[in-house]
DOROVEX-70366 format. One record per residue (C-alpha): residue in one letter; x, y, z. Coordinates in steps of 0.05 Angstrom, whole numbers. Example, Ala and Ser with C-alpha at 12.3 -4.5 7.8 and 13.67 -1.06 7.14 Angstrom:
BEGIN
ATOM  kepa      xx      yy      zz
ATOM     A     246     -90     156
ATOM     S     273     -21     143
END
This chain:
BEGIN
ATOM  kepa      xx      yy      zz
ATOM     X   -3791   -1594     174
ATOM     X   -3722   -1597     132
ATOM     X   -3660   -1598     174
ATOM     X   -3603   -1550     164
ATOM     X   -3542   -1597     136
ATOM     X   -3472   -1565     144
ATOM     X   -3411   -1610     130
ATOM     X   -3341   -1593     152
ATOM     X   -3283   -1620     121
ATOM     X   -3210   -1608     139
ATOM     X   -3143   -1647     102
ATOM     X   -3088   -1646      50
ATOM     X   -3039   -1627     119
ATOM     X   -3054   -1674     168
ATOM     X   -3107   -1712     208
ATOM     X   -3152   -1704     151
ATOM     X   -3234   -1699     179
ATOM     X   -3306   -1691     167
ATOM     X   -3358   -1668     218
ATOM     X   -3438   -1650     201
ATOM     X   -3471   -1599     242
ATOM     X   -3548   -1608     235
ATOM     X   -3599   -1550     258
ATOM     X   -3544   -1532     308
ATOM     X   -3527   -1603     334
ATOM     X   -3453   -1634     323
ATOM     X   -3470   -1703     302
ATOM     X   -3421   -1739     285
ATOM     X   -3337   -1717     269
ATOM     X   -3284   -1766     260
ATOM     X   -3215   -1778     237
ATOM     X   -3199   -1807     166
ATOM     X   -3140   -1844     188
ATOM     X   -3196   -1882     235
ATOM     X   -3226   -1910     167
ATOM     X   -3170   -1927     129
ATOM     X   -3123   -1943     174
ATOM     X   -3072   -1885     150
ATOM     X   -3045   -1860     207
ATOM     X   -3044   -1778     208
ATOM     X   -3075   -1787     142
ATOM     X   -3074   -1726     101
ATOM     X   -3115   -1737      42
ATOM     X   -3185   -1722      19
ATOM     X   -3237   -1752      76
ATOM     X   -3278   -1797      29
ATOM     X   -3295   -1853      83
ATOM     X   -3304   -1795     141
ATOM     X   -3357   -1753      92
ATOM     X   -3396   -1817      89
ATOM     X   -3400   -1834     159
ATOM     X   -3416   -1766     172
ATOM     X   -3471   -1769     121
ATOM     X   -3497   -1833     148
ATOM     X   -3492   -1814     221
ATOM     X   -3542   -1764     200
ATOM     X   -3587   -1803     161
ATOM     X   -3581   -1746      95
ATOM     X   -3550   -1766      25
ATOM     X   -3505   -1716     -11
ATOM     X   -3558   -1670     -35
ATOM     X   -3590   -1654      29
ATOM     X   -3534   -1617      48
ATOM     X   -3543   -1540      50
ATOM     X   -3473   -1525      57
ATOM     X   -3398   -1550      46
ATOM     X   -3345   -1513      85
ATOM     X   -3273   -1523      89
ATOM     X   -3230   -1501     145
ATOM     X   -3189   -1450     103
ATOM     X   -3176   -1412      47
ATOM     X   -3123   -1459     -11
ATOM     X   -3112   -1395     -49
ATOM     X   -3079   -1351       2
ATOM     X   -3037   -1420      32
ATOM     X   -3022   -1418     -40
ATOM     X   -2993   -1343     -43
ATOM     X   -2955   -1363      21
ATOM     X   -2925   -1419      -1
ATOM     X   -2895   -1387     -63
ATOM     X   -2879   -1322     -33
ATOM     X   -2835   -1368       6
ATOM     X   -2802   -1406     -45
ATOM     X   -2790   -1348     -84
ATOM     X   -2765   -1310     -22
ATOM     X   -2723   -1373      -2
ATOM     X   -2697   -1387     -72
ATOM     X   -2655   -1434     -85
ATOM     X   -2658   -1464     -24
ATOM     X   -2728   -1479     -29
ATOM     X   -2716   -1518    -101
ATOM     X   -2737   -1595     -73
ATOM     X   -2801   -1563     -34
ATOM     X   -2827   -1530     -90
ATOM     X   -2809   -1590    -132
ATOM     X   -2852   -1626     -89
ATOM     X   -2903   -1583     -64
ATOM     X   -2927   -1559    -135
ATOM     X   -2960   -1630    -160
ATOM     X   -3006   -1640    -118
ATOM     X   -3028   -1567    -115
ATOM     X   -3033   -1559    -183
ATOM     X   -3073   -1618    -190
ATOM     X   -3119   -1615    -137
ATOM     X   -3109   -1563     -83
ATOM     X   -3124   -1504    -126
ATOM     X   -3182   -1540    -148
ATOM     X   -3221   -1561     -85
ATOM     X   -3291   -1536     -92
ATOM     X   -3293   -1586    -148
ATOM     X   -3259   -1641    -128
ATOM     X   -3308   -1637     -68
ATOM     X   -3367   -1630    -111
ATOM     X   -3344   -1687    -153
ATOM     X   -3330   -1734     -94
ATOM     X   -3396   -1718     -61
ATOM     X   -3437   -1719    -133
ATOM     X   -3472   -1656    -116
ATOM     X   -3478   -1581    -143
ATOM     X   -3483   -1542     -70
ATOM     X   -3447   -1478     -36
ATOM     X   -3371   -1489     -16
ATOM     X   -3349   -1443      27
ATOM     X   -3284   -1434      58
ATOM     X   -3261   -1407     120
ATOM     X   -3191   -1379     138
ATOM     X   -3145   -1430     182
ATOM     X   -3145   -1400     251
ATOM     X   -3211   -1366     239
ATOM     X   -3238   -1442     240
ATOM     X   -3195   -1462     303
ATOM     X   -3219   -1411     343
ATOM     X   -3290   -1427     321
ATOM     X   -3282   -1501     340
ATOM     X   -3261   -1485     415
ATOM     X   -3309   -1421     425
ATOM     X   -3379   -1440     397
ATOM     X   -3383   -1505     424
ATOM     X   -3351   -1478     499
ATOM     X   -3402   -1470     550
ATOM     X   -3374   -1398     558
ATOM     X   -3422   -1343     523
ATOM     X   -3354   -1297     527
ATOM     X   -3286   -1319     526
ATOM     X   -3214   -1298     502
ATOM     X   -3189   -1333     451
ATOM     X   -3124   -1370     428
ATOM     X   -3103   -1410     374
ATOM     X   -3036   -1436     364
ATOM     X   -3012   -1492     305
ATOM     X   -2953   -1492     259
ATOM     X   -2974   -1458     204
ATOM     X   -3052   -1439     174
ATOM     X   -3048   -1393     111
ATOM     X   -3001   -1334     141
ATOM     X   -3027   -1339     207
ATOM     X   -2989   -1384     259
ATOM     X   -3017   -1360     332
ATOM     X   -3089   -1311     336
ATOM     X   -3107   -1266     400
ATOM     X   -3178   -1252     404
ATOM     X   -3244   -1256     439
ATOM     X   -3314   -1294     428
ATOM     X   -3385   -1262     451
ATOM     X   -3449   -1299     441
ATOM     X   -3448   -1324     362
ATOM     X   -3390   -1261     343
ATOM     X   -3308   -1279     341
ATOM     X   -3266   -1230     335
ATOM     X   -3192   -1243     322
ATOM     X   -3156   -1181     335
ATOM     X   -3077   -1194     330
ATOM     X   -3035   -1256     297
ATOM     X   -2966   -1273     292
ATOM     X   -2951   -1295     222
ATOM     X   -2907   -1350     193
ATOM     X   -2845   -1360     193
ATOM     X   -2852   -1354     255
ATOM     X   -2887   -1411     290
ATOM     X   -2888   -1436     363
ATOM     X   -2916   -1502     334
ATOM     X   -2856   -1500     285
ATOM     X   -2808   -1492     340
ATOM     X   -2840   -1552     374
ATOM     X   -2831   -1588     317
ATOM     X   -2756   -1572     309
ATOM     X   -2743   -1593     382
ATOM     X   -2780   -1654     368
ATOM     X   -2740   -1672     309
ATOM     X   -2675   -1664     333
ATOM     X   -2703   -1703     397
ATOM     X   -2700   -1757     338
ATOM     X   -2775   -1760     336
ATOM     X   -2820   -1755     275
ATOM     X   -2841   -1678     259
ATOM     X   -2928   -1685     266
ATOM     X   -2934   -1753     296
ATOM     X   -2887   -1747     361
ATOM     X   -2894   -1676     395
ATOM     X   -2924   -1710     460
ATOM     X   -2861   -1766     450
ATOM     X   -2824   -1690     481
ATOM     X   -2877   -1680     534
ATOM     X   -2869   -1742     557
ATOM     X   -2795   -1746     554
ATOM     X   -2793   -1678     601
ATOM     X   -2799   -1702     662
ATOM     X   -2743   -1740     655
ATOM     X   -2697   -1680     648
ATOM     X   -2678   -1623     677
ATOM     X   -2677   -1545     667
ATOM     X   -2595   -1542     652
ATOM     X   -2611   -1518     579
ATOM     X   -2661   -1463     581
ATOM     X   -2623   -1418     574
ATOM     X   -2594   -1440     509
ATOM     X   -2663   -1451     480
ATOM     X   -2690   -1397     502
ATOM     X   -2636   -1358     448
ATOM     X   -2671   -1373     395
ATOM     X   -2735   -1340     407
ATOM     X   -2749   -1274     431
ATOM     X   -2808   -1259     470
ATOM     X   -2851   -1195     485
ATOM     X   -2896   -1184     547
ATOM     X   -2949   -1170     495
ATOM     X   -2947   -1241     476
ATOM     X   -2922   -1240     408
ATOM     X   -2853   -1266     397
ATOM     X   -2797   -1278     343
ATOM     X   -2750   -1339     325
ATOM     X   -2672   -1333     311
ATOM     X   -2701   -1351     238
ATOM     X   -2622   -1360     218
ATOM     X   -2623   -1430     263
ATOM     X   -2684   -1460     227
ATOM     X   -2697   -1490     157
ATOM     X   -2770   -1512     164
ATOM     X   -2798   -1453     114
ATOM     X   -2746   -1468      60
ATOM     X   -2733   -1546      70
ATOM     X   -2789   -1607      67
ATOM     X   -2761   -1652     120
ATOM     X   -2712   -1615     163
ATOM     X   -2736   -1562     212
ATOM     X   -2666   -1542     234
ATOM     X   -2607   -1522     198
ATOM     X   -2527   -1534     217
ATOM     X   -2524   -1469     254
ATOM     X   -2584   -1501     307
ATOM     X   -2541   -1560     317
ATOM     X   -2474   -1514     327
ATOM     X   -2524   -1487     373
ATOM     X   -2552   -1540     407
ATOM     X   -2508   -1595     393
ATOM     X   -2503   -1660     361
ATOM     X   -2580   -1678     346
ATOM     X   -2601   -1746     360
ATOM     X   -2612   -1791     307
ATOM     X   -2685   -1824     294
ATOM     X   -2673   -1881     339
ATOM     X   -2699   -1947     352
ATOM     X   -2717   -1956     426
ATOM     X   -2660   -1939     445
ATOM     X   -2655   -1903     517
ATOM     X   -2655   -1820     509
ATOM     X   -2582   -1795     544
ATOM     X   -2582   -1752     597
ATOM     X   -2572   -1693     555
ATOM     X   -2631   -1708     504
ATOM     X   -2684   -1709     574
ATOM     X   -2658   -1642     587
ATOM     X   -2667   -1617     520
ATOM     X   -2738   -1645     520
ATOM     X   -2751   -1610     592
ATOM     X   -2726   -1541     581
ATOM     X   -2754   -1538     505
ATOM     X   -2821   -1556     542
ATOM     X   -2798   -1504     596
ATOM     X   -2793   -1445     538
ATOM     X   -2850   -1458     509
ATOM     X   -2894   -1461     565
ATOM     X   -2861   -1393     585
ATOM     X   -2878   -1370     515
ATOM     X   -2959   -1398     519
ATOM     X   -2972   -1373     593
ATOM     X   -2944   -1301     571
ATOM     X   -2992   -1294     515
ATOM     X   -3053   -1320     557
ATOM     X   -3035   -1270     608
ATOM     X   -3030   -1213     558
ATOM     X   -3101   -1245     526
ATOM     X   -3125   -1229     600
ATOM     X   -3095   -1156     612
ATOM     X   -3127   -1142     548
ATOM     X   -3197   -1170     550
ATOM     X   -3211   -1174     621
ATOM     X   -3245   -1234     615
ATOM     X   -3260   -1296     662
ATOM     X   -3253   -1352     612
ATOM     X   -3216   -1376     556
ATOM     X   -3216   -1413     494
ATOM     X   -3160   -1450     457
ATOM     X   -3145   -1494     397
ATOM     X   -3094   -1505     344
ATOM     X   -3047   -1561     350
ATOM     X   -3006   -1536     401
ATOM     X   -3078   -1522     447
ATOM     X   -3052   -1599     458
ATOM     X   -2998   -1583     499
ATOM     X   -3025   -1612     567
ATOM     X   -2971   -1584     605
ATOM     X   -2983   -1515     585
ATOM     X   -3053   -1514     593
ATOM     X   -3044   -1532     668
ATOM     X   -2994   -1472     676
ATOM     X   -3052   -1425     642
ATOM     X   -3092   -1436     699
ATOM     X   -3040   -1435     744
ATOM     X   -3005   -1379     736
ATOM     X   -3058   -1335     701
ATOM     X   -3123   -1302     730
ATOM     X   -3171   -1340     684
ATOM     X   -3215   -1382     725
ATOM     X   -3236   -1428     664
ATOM     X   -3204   -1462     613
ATOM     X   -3246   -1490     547
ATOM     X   -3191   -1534     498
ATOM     X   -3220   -1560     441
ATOM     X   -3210   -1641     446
ATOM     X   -3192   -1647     369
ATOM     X   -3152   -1586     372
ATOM     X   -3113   -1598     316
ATOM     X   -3137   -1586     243
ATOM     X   -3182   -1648     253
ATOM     X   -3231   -1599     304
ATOM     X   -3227   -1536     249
ATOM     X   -3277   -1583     203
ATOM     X   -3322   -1575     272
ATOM     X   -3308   -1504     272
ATOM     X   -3317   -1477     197
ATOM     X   -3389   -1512     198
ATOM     X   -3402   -1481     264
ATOM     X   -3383   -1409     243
ATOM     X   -3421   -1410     188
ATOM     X   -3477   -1440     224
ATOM     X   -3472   -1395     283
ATOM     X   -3436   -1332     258
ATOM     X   -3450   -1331     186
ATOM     X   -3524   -1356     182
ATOM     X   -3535   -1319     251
ATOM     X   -3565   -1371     288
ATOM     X   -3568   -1378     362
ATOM     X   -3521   -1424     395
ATOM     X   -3553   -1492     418
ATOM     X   -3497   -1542     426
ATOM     X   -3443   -1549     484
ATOM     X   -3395   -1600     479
ATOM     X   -3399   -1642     539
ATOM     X   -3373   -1701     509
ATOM     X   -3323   -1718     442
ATOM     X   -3356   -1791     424
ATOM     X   -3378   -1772     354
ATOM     X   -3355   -1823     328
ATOM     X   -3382   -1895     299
ATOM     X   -3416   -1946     346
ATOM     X   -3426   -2021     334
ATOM     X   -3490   -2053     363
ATOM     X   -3475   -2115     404
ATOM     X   -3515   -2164     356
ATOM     X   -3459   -2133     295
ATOM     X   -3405   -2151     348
ATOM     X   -3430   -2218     352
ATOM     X   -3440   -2223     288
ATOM     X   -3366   -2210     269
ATOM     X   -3336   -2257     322
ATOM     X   -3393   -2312     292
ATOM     X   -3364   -2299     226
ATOM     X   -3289   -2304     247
ATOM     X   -3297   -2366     294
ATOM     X   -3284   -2325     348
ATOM     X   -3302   -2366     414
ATOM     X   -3325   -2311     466
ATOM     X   -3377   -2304     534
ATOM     X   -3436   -2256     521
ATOM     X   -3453   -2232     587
ATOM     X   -3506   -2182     622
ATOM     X   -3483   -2113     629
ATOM     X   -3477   -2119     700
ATOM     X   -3440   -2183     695
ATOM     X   -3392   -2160     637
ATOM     X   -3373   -2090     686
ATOM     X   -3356   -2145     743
ATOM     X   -3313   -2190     710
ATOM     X   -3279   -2124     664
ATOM     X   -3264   -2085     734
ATOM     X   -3239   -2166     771
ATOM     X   -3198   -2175     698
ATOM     X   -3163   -2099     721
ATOM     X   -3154   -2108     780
ATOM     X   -3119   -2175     781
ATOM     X   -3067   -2146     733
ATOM     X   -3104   -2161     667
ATOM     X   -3085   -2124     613
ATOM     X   -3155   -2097     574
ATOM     X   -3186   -2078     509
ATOM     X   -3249   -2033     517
ATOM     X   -3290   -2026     455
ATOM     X   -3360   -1993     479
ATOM     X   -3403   -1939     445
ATOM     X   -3393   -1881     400
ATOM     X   -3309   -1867     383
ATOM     X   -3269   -1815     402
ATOM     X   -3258   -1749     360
ATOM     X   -3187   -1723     373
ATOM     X   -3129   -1760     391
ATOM     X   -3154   -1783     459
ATOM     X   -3175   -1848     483
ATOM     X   -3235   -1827     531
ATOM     X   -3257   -1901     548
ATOM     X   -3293   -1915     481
ATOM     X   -3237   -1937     449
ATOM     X   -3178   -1947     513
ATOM     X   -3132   -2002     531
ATOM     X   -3149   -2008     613
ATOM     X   -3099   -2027     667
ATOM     X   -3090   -2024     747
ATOM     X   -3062   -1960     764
ATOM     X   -3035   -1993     828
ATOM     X   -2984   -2038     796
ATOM     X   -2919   -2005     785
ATOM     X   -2895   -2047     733
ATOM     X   -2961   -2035     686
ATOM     X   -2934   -1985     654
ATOM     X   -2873   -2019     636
ATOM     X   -2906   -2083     609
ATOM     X   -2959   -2038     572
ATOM     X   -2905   -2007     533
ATOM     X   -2863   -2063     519
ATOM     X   -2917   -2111     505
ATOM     X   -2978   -2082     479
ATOM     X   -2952   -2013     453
ATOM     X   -2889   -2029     431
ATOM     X   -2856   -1967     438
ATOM     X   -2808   -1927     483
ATOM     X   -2805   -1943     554
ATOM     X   -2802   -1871     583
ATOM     X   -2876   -1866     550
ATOM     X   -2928   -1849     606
ATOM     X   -3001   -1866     613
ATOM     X   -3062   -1827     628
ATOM     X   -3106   -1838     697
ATOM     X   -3185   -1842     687
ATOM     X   -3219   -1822     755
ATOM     X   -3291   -1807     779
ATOM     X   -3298   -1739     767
ATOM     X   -3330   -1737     845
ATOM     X   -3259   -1769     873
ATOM     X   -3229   -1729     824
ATOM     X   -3190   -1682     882
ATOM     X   -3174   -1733     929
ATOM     X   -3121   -1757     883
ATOM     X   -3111   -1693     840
ATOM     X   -3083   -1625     858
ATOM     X   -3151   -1609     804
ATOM     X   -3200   -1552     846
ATOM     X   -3257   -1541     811
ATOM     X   -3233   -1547     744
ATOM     X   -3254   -1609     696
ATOM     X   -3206   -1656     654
ATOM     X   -3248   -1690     606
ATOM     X   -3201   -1690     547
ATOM     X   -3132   -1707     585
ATOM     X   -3112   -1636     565
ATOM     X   -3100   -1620     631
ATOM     X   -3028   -1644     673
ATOM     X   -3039   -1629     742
ATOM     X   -3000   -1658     807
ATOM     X   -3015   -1719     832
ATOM     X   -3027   -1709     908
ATOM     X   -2963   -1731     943
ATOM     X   -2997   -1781     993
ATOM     X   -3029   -1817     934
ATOM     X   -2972   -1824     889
ATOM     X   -2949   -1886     909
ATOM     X   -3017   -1919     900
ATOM     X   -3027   -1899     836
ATOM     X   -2945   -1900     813
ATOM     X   -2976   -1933     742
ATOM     X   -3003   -1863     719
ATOM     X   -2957   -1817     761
ATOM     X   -2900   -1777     712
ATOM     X   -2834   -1778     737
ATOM     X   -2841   -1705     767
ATOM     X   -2909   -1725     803
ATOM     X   -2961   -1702     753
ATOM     X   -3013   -1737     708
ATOM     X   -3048   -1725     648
ATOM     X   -3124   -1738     691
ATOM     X   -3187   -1754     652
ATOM     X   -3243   -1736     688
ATOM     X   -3293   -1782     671
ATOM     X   -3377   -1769     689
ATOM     X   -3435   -1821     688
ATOM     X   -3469   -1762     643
ATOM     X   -3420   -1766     589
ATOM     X   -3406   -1840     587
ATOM     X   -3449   -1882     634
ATOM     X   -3411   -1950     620
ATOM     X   -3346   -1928     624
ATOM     X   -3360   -1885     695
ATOM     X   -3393   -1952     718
ATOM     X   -3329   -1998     700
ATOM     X   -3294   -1951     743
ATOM     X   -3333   -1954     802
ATOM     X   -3330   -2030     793
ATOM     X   -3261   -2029     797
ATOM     X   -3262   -1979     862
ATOM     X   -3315   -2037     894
ATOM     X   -3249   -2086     891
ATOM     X   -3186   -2032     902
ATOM     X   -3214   -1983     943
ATOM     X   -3186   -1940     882
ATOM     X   -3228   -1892     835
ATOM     X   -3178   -1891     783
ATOM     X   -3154   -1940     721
ATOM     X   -3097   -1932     669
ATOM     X   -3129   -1915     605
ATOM     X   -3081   -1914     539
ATOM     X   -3109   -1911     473
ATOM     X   -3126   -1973     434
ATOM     X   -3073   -1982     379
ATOM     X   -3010   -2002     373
ATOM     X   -2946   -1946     357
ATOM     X   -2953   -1931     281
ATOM     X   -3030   -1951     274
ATOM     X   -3088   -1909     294
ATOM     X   -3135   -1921     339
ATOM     X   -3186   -1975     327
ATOM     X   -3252   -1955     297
ATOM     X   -3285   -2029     284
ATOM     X   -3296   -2092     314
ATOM     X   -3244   -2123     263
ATOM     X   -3193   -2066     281
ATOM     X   -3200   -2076     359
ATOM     X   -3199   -2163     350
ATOM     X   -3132   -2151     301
ATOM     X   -3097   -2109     353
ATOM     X   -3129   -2158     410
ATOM     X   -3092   -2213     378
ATOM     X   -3027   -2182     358
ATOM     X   -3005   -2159     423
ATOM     X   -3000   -2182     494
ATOM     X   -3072   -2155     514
ATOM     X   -3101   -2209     555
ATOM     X   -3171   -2193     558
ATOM     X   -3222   -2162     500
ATOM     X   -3295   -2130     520
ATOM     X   -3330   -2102     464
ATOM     X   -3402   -2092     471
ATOM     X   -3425   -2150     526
ATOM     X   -3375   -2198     492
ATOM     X   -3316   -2224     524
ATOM     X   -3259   -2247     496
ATOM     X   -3189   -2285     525
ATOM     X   -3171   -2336     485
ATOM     X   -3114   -2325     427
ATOM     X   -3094   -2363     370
ATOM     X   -3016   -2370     377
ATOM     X   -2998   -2368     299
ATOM     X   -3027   -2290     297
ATOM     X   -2992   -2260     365
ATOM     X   -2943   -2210     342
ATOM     X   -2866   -2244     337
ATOM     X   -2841   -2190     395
ATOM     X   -2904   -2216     439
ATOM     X   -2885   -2289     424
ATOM     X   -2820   -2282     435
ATOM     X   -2823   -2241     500
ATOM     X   -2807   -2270     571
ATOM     X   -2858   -2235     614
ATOM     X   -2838   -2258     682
ATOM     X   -2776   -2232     677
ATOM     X   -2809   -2164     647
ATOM     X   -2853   -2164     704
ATOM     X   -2806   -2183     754
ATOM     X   -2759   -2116     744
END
């Protein structure tokens, strides 16, 4: 029996993707960035399509459908209904918008069927219509509320709805220019960081701070208890300028913005700008969810858009809401809407009955361990190949005697998460880890946390968690107090983490190498960071993981059953080289 073929695509924003949905199942999804090394890539997913394709075994023409996560012609009415409504102002954004979409954009369903060499259906859904699709019809809910929250779709910037069996129903939206993700993204830049790249660079900055300027922020946006809300659009430039989100009157506001930096330290007042803009817009996300529950009544909820990966603010959903459950898609940014389109048209569209849950987000591509040995063969890469028993042993001994560890194994991660596949693995129980991690295998900003991977069964023992699950560190709850000094590697500065709850159903190896490790330490949990260095996406292949093995300070590489510790001095990184790690370690 033929298979229905439906494959997603999302780009030409950001974090361009593919994803094929066949009879019902997800597949396969990833990232183009992950192919060609582009990172936040936002071009047409060539390389993604054809892993997709041959993740499914199908060519081009068995496809039944083509869908694309929303509509170009009404982005297109918005976009010059802005400029014109912005005029002059918005002269260098038009002058460099307009290129590209009168070349390609408005031309999409053939530049897809040209790519793909095929003459089949393209359909197109809107924006937040595939967003909300991606979270609720792969949830395990069969009725839900519904949120989705980004920058900017076509109009649409934040949806309020509900899901029920294969229907969605989005029932209110806020519309751009006003933008909670946009407001982010100003905060972010005048935070010095880079505007869709370094949102979480403010999470993690905000413990640091303190609450002194909430106030202040808080004046330029206004809030309802309906959840819908309004920003002081005379303080922002984002719908008029290319590059600057903020305009002078922000910074008479706010005051003197700081400048991209280098690593240089954040001052005092910079951590408190990161903590109460964090502050606001949590205040802003929990009053919609709790107007999505006065409304609906309902015990669950479903969110995506690219603010849905706001860990902070999902914890205070459940916290400070009556929904019991929280669903967040794990690629929640436009990377999951090419899950999404394919799955409403699958489910809502074609009317057929929901199948698939998404336990798990390892969609992407595996390497067998006779191609990993293969490559290292080919390179002259001398290595141990070891029994799977023996290779969990000495990974969890490497850990826990302070080894700094590249874990390559099985299927990669969709979404921005490392989830073990594709994770850089450290003790939790050394307090300088984090520290040497950042300075000497990330290379990036010092106040940078990490992300604890427990045993989903131990799970509350070190976690203020209940009931709830974490497997897509989109959750931040406390660390308990009597375990934060065993675990200070992973612990925030206000006592929280950003938990991955990690099951033997939904990665065996990876739940294993934990319990190896809690054989030795008596401890259930390891520091888990994703496997790249700042500026590069993650790894995908063999040859990306051995590359970013050898330029950095990693001291120990398992992919597959293959072992890895020896380095060739001529390729480490010149920071690694010239780096004096006792005295890094020693502090």
């Amino acid at each position: 029996m033929t298979s229905l073929n439906i494959l997603g695509i999302s780009c030409y924003y950001h974090d361009s993707a593919a994803a094929l949905v066949q009879d019902g199942k997800l597949v396969a999804a990833a990232e183009e960035e992950r192919f060609n090394r582009q990172k936040h890539y936002f071009g047409f997913p060539e390389l993604a399509i054809r892993y997709c394709l041959k993740e499914g075994r199908i060519a081009p023409g068995d496809l039944d459908y083509i869908a694309f996560y929303e509509k170009p012609l009404l982005k297109f009415e918005r976009l010059f209904t802005t400029f014109v409504a912005t005029w002059p102002l918005s002269l260098n954004t038009f002058r460099l918008a307009m290129p590209i979409w009168l070349k390609e954009k408005l031309w999409l369903r053939k530049r897809i069927l040209r790519s793909l060499g095929v003459d089949k259906p393209v359909l197109f859904g809107e924006h937040h219509l595939s967003h909300a699709a991606s979270a609720f019809l792969v949830s395990p809910f069969t009725e839900a509320a519904i949120l989705t929250l980004d920058g900017v779709g076509e109009w649409s910037t934040t949806t309020f709805g509900y899901g029920r069996g294969t229907e969605i129903t989005l029932e209110k939206e806020i519309r751009f220019p006003h933008s909670l993700g946009l407001f982010y993204s100003a905060l972010t830049a005048y935070l010095g960081f880079r505007v869709n790249d370094a949102e979480w660079k403010v999470m993690g900055l905000a413990p640091y701070g303190k609450p002194t300027l909430v106030d202040r922020i808080s004046e330029l946006i206004e809030v309802k208890r309906d959840g819908s809300f309004r920003l002081k659009l005379e303080y922002f430039s984002y719908f008029y300028h290319s590059s600057m989100p903020f305009n002078r009157r922000f910074e008479e506001h706010m005051g003197q913005p700081r400048r991209p930096p280098g690593d240089d330290e954040p001052s005092p007042f910079y951590k408190d700008v990161a903590h109460s803009g964090q502050k606001v817009t949590e205040g802003v996300i929990v009053t919609m969810a709790q107007a999505l529950h006065e409304r609906y009544h309902l015990d669950h909820l479903c969110i995506a858009g690219g603010v849905g990966l706001n860990s902070v603010a999902n914890w205070r959903i459940l916290q400070r809401t009556p929904f019991k459950d929280i669903f967040i898609q794990p690629a929640a940014g436009d990377d999951g809407a090419a899950v999404g389109v394919a799955y409403y048209i699958y489910n809502t569209l074609l009317a057929r009955p929901r199948i698939y849950t998404m336990t798990d987000a390892y969609l992407g591509p595996q390497f067998s361990d006779e191609e990993i040995e293969a490559f290292l063969a080919q390179r002259g890469v001398r290595h141990e190949v070891l029994a799977r028993q023996a290779m969990l042993e000495r990974a969890a001994r490497e850990i826990a005697g302070n080894k700094v560890l590249g874990w390559f194994q099985g299927r990669m991660e969709f979404g921005p998460r490392a989830l073990g596949a594709r994770s850089i693995l450290a003790n939790p129980m050394n307090p300088v880890m984090k520290d040497v991690i950042n300075a000497k295998i990330k290379f990036r900003e010092r106040f940078r946390p990490f992300a604890p991977s427990v045993l989903r069964e131990k799970a509350n023992e070190y976690f203020d968690l209940g009931e709830v699950d974490s497997p897509y560190m989109l959750l931040i709850p406390d660390v308990r107090p009597e375990k934060r000094s065993l675990i200070p590697a992973v612990t925030h500065e206000d006592g929280t983490g950003r938990v991955q709850t990690v099951t033997r159903s939904a990665h065996p190896l990876f739940y294993e190498l934990i319990c190896e490790f809690e054989k030795l330490t008596g401890c259930p949990v390891v520091l888990n960071t994703s496997f790249n260095v700042r500026g590069e996406p993650i790894v995908c292949t063999p040859e990306d993981a051995y590359n970013c093995f050898m330029k950095t300070g990693m001291d120990v590489l398992v992919m597959g059953r293959c072992v890895i510790t020896e380095k060739d001095e001529s390729t480490l990184n010149e920071q690694v080289r010239q780096m004096d790690y006792e005295r890094l370690e020693s502090t």
